[in-house]
N, C-alpha and C positions, 0 to 999 in steps of 0.2 A: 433393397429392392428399388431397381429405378423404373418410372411410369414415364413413358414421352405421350404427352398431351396436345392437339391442336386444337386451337380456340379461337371459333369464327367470331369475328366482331359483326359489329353491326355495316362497316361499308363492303362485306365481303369479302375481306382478307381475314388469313390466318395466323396464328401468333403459335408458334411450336414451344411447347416448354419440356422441359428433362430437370426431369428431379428426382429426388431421392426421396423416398415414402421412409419416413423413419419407422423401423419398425424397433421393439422394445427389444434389447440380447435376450430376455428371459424366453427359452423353448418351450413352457409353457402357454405366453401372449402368443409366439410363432405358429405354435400348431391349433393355437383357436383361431387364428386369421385365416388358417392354410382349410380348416376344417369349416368354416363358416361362409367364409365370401369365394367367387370367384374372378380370375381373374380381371369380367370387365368389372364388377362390384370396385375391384382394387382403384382401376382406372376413373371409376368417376370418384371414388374417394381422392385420388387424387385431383383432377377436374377442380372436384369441392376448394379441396386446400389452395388453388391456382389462383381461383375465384371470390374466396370468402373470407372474412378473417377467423381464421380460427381459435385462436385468443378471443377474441370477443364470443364463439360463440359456445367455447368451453365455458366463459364467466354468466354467460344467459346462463344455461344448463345446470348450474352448480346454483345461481340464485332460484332459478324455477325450483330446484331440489329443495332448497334451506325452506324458501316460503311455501312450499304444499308441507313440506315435513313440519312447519306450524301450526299447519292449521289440520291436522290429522286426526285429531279429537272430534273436530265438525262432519256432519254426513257429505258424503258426495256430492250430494246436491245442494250444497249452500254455495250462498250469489257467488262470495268470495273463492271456493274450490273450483266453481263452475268459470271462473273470469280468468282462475290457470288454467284449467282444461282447455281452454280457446286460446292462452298465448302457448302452449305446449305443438298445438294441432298448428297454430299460426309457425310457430318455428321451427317445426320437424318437415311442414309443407315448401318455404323458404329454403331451407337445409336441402330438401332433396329434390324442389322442383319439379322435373318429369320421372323421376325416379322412384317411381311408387311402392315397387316391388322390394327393393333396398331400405328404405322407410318401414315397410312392415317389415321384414327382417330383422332388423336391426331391433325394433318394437317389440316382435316376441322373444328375440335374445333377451332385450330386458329386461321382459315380465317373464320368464326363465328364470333369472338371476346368473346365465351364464356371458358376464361378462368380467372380465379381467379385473382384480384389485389396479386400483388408478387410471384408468384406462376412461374412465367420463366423471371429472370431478362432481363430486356430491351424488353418483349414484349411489341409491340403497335398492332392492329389490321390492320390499313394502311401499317404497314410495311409489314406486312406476305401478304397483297394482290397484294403489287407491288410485292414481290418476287416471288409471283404465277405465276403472270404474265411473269416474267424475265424468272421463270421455265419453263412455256409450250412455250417462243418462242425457249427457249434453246433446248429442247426435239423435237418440229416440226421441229427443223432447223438438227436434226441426221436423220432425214428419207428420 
């Protein structure tokens, strides 16, 4: 799949990129991407990749996973669940910027469990659900 990108800088110019969205051969990953996102969805995924490192932000995502899956014995509302809950919320907000709508998609894909074997290192479905949890007592507890 190839995505052509422009990318306003900040003096007002544009920076065109064309790339290639690697997608996995497996026709199972293919027809959960074809069945979930659309095609601008594809496009700012790709955007993302143009702009962020992704390496780094597969290796956040995979440590956020090992450390909530530590501390899983604790209730949701401990300091320590509560302080992933805000770097989860801090890095899904960074990750998708104005893209709100993508964010939560992606969020209840999760908490689904309908995402792809390897597809976000250190997903498990359990985890994303306690975090949900960590998250709306975090959120109820700002109002």
């Amino acid at each position: 799949l190839q995505v052509q990108v422009n990318i306003f800088d900040g003096s007002g110019e544009s920076r065109n990129f064309v790339f290639d969205v690697q997608m996995k051969q497996d026709s199972a990953y293919q027809d959960w991407v074809k069945r979930n996102f659309t095609d601008a969805d594809l496009t700012f995924f790709g955007e993302m990749a143009a702009s962020q490192n992704n390496e780094e932000n597969g290796k956040l995502w995979a440590k956020i996973f090992a450390d909530t899956k530590s501390l899983m014995h604790l209730p949701p509302s401990d300091p320590q669940v509560q302080a992933l809950a805000k770097t989860v919320m801090d890095s899904a907000n960074g990750q998708y910027q104005t893209n709100e709508t993508l964010r939560n998609k992606m969020w209840e894909l999760m908490k689904s469990g309908d995402i792809p074997a390897g597809c976000i290192p250190g997903y498990e479905k359990e985890i994303v659900l306690f975090l949900n949890q960590a998250i709306g007592i975090m959120l109820s507890s700002k109002h």
